[in-house]
C-alpha positions in Angstrom: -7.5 2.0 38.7 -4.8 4.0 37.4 -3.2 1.0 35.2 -6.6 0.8 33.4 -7.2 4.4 32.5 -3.1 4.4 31.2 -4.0 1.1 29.4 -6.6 2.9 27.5 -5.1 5.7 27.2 -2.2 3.8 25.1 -4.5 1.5 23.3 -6.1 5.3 22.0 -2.9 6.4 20.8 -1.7 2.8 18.9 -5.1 3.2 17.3 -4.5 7.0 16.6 -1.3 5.9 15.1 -2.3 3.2 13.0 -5.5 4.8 11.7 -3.4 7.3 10.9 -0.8 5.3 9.0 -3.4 3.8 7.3 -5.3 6.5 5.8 -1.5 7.9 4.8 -1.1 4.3 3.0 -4.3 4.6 1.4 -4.1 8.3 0.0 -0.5 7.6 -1.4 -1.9 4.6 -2.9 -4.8 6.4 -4.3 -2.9 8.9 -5.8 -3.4 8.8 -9.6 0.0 10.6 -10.4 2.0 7.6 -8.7 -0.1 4.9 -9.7 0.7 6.2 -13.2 4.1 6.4 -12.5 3.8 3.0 -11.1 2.1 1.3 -13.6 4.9 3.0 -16.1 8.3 1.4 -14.0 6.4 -1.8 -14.0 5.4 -2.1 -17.9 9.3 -0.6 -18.9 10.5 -3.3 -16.3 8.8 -5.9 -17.7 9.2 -4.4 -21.8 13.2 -4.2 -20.9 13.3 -8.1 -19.8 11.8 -9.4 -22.6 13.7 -7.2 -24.7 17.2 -8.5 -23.2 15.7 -11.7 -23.3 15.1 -11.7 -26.8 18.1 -9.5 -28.5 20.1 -10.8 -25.8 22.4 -8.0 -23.8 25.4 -6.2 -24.9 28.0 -7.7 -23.7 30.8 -5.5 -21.3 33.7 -4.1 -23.5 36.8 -5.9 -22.8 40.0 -5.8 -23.4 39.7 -6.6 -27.6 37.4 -4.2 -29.5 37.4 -7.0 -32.3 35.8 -9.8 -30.0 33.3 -7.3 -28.8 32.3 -6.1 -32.6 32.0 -9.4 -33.8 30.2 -11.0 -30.4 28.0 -7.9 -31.4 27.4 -8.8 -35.3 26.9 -12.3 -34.0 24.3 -10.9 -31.7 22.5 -9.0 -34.7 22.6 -11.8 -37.4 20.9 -14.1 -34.7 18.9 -11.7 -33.9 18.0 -11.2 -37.5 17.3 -14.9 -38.3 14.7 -15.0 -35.2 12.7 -12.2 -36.7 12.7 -13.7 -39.5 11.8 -17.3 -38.3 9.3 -16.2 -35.9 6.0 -15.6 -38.0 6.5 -18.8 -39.8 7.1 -20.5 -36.0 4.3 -18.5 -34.4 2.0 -20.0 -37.1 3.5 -23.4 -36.5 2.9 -23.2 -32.5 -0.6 -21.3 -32.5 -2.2 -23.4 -35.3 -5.7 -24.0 -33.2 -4.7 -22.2 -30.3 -6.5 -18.7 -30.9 -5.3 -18.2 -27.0 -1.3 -18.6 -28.3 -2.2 -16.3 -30.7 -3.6 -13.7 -28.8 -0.7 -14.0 -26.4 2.4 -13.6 -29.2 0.1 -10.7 -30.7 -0.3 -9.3 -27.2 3.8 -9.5 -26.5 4.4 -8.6 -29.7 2.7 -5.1 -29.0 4.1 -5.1 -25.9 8.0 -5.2 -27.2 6.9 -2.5 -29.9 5.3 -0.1 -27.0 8.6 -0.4 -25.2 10.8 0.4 -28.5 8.7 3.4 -29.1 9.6 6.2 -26.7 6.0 8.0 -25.7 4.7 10.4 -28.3 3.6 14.1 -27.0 0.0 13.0 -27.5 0.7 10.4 -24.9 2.3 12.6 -22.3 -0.5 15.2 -23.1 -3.3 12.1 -22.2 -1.3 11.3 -19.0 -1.0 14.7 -18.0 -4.9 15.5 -18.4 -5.8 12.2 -16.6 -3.6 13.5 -13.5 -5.1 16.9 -13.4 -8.7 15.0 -13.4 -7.6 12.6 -10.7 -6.5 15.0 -9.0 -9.8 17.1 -9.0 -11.1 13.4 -7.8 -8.3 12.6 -5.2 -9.2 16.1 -2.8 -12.6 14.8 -1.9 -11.6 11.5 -0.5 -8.6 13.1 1.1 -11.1 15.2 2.8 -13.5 12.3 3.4 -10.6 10.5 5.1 -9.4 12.9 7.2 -12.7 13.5 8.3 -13.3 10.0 9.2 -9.9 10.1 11.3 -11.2 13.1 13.5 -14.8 11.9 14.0 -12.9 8.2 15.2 -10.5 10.4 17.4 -13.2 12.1 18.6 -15.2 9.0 19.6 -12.0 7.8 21.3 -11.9 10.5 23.3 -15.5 10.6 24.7 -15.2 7.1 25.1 -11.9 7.3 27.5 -13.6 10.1 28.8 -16.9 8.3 29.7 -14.9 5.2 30.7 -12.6 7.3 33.2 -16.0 8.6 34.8 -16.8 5.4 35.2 -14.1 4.3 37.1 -14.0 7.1 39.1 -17.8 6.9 39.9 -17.1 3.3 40.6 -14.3 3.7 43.2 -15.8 6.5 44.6 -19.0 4.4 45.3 -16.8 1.8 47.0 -14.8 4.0 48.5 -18.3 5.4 50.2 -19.7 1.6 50.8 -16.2 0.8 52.2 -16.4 3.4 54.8 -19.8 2.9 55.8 -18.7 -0.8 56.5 -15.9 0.1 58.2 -18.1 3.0 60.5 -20.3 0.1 60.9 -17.8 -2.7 61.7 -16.1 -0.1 64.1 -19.7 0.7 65.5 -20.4 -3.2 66.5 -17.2 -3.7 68.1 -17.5 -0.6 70.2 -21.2 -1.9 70.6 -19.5 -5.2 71.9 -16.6 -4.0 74.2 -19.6 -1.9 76.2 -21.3 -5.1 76.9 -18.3 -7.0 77.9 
């Protein structure tokens, strides 16, 4: 009887728990200001690779400054021929592909966004979106942590009601036991008089 009641008494609290790590998951998550911010790393991330990928990196300064300035010049003057090669073999490769197209006008947008540092007009847009989320976010937060006390307080009436239970239970056979046993003891007493 007691193992039970402990068992779900345990099974409560893991469920407390998770619930609880959940709804923490899902407020961080819902959070406008880091999804921005997450959304930002990602596109820089992704802006950065393509940009080392296509001006190539800068290579680590040795021990001649001369190899490094010319590796460097090298660098540029290829660099310089791609940009000027790449319209004539964009054309080339999308000719009938308005998908290819889209997709070398959609990186090319992409590489500028990430050359252009973010204008005040941006960081003024950003800023007003997080203070509307935010406005936004406190209603679900409350919704949510509403939810979790309403499902902690079910979980407690329902250990409650279940530990009634057992207890009505055992003290019901508890009562049937000793009324077998008075009545067991009754027939043998019953029996040794007539022996």
């Amino acid at each position: 009887m007691g193992e039970t009641s402990d068992r779900i008494r345990q099974d409560i609290e893991r469920t407390r728990a998770e619930l609880t790590h959940d709804t923490d998951r899902l407020v961080d998550r819902a959070n406008p200001r880091k999804a921005i911010d997450r959304r930002t790393h990602r596109m820089r991330r992704k802006a950065g690779e393509v940009k080392d990928r296509v001006m190539g990196s800068i290579p680590s300064q040795g021990s001649g400054g001369s190899s490094t300035g010319s590796s460097i010049r090298q660098n540029a003057e290829q660099m310089t021929d791609t940009v000027k090669s790449a319209p004539r073999q964009a054309v080339q490769q999308t000719q009938g592909n308005p998908l290819a197209a889209g997709l070398i006008a959609f990186g090319a947008g992409l590489l500028a966004a990430s050359l252009i540092s973010e204008s005040r007009a941006e960081r003024r847009a950003a800023r007003q979106i997080q203070d509307r989320a935010g406005a936004m976010i406190e209603p679900v937060e409350q919704a949510v942590s509403e939810s979790v006390g309403r499902v902690k307080e079910q979980a407690t009436d329902s250990a409650r009601d279940a530990g009634e239970h057992l207890k009505e239970s055992a003290s019901e056979r508890a009562r049937s036991t000793g009324e077998q046993a008075q009545d067991e003891a009754k027939s043998a007493s019953e029996e040794m008089r007539g022996s």
